[in-house]
C-alpha positions as CSV (number, residue, x, y, z in Angstrom):
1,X,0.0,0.0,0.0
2,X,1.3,3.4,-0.7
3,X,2.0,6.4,1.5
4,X,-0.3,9.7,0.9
5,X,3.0,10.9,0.4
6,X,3.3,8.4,-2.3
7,X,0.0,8.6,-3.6
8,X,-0.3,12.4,-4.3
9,X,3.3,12.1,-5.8
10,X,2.1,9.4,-8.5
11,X,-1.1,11.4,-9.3
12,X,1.0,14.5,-9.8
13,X,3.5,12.4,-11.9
14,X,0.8,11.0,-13.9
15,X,-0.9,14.2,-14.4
16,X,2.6,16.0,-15.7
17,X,2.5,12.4,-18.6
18,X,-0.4,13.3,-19.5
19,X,-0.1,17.0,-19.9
20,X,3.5,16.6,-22.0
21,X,1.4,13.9,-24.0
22,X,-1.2,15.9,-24.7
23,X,0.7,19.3,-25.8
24,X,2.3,16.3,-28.0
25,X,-0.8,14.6,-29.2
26,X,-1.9,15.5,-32.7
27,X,-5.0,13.4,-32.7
28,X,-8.0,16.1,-33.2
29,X,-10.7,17.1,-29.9
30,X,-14.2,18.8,-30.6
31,X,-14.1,22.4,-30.1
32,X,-17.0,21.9,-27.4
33,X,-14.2,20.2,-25.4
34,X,-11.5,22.9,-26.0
35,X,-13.8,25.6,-25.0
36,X,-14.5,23.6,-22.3
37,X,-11.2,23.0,-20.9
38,X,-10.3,26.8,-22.2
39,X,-13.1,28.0,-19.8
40,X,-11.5,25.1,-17.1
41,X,-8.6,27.0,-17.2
42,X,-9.6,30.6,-17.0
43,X,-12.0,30.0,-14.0
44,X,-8.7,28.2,-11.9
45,X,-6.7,31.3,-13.2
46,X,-9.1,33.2,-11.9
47,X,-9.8,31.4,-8.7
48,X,-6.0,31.5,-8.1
49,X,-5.6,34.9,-8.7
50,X,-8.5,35.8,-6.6
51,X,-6.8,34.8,-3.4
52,X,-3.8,36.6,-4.4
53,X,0.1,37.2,-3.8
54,X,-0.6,34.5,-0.8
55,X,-1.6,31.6,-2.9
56,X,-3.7,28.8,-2.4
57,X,-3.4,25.5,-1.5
58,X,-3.8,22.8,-4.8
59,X,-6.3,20.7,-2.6
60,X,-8.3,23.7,-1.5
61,X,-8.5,25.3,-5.0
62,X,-10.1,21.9,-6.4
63,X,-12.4,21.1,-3.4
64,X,-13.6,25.1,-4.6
65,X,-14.0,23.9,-8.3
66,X,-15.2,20.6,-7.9
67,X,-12.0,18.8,-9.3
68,X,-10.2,15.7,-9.2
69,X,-6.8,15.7,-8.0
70,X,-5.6,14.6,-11.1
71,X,-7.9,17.0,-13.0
72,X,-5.8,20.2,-11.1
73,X,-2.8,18.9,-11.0
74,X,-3.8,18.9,-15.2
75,X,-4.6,22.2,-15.1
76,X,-2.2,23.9,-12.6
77,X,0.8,22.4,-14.7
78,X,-0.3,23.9,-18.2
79,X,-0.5,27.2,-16.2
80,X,2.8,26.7,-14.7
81,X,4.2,26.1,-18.5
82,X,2.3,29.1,-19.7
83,X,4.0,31.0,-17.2
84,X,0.8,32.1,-15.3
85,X,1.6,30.3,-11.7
86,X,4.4,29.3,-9.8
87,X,3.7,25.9,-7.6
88,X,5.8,25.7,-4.7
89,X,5.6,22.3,-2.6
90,X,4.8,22.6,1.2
91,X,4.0,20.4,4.2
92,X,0.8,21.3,4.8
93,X,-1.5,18.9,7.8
94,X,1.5,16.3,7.7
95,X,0.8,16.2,3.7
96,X,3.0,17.3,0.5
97,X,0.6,19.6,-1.6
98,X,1.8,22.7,-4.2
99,X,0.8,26.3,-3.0
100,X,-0.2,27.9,-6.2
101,X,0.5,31.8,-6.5
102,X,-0.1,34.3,-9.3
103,X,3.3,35.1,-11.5
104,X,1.3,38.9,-11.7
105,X,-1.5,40.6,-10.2
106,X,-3.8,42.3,-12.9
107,X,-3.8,45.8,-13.2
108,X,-6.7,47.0,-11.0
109,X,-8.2,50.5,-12.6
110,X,-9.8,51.5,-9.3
111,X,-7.0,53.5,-8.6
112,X,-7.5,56.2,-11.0
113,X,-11.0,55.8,-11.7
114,X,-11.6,59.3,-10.5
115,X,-8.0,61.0,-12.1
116,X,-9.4,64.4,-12.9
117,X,-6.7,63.7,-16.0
118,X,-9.4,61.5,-17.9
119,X,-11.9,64.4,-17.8
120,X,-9.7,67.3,-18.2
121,X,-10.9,69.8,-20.9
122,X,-7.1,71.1,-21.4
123,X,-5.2,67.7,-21.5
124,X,-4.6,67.5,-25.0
125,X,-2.9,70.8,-24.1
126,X,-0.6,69.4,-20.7
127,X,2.3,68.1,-20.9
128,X,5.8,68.0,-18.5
129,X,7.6,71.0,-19.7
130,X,4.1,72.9,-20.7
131,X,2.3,75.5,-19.5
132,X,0.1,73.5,-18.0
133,X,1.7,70.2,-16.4
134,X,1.1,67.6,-14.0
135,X,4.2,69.0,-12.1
136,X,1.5,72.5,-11.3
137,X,-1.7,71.2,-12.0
138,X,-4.0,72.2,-8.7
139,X,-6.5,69.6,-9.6
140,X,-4.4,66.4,-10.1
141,X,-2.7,67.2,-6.4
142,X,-5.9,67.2,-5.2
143,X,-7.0,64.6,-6.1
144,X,-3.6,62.9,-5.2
145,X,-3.7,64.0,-1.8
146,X,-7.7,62.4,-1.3
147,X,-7.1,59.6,-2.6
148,X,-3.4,59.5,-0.4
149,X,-6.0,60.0,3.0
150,X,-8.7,57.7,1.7
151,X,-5.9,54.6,0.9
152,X,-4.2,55.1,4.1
153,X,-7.5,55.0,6.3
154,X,-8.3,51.8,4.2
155,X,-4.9,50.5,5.3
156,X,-5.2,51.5,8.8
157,X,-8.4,49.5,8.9
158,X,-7.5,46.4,7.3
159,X,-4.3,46.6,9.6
160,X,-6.6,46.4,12.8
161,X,-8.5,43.6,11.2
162,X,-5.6,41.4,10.6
């Protein structure tokens, strides 16, 4: 009988065979089952992504998506070949698992949702060295200083909830 040890090391094994195979395989799939396993992919992105510079446990994320083992371990090592993830081995419970974490964060707009730039009647006239520049401009300090005092309240409050 094997170990777990043993056991999640044989699945992973056979779930890296099967991925080399199958970026090797030239025999042809429906597209239904592409799009599928396109959309498979995206939403374990996404759900990796979603918890972050942190990571998340491989078991966790496919209890979440209703996966097999072997099924993740699939899909987190095409992302790791794409470059998306990194998967870092950890002793987690007295178990082996990976700890999956983002290569990059998207780019979250939020933060200059409200740039007074975007609205500006004169910025097709601004630039650095112009007459009118960020360097002077009252209205982009302004808003640089509220957003400054509403960020660091945020932080002070996710500080004290930690």
């Amino acid at each position: 009988m094997l170990s777990m040890e043993s056991k999640d090391d044989v699945v992973e094994e056979e779930a890296l065979e099967e991925e080399e195979e199958g970026s090797q395989s030239t025999a042809p799939s429906t597209i239904k089952s592409e799009e599928e396993e396109l959309d498979l992919t995206s939403r374990t992105y996404k759900a990796i992504v979603e918890h972050g510079m942190q990571g998340i446990l491989q078991s966790q994320l496919w209890k979440e998506l209703n996966l097999t083992s072997r099924d993740g371990s699939r899909l987190a090592i095409r992302l790791e070949k794409r470059g998306m993830i990194r998967r870092e081995k950890v002793l987690e419970n007295g178990r082996w698992t990976y700890r999956l974490y983002p290569i990059r964060m998207p780019i979250k707009t939020a933060s200059i949702r409200n740039a007074p730039c975007l609205t500006c009647k004169l910025a097709e006239q601004c630039s650095e060295d112009g007459k009118i520049s960020p360097k002077t401009c009252r209205m982009l300090e302004d808003w640089v200083r509220r957003e400054y005092s509403a960020n660091k309240v945020m932080m002070k409050v996710e500080a004290k909830s930690s």
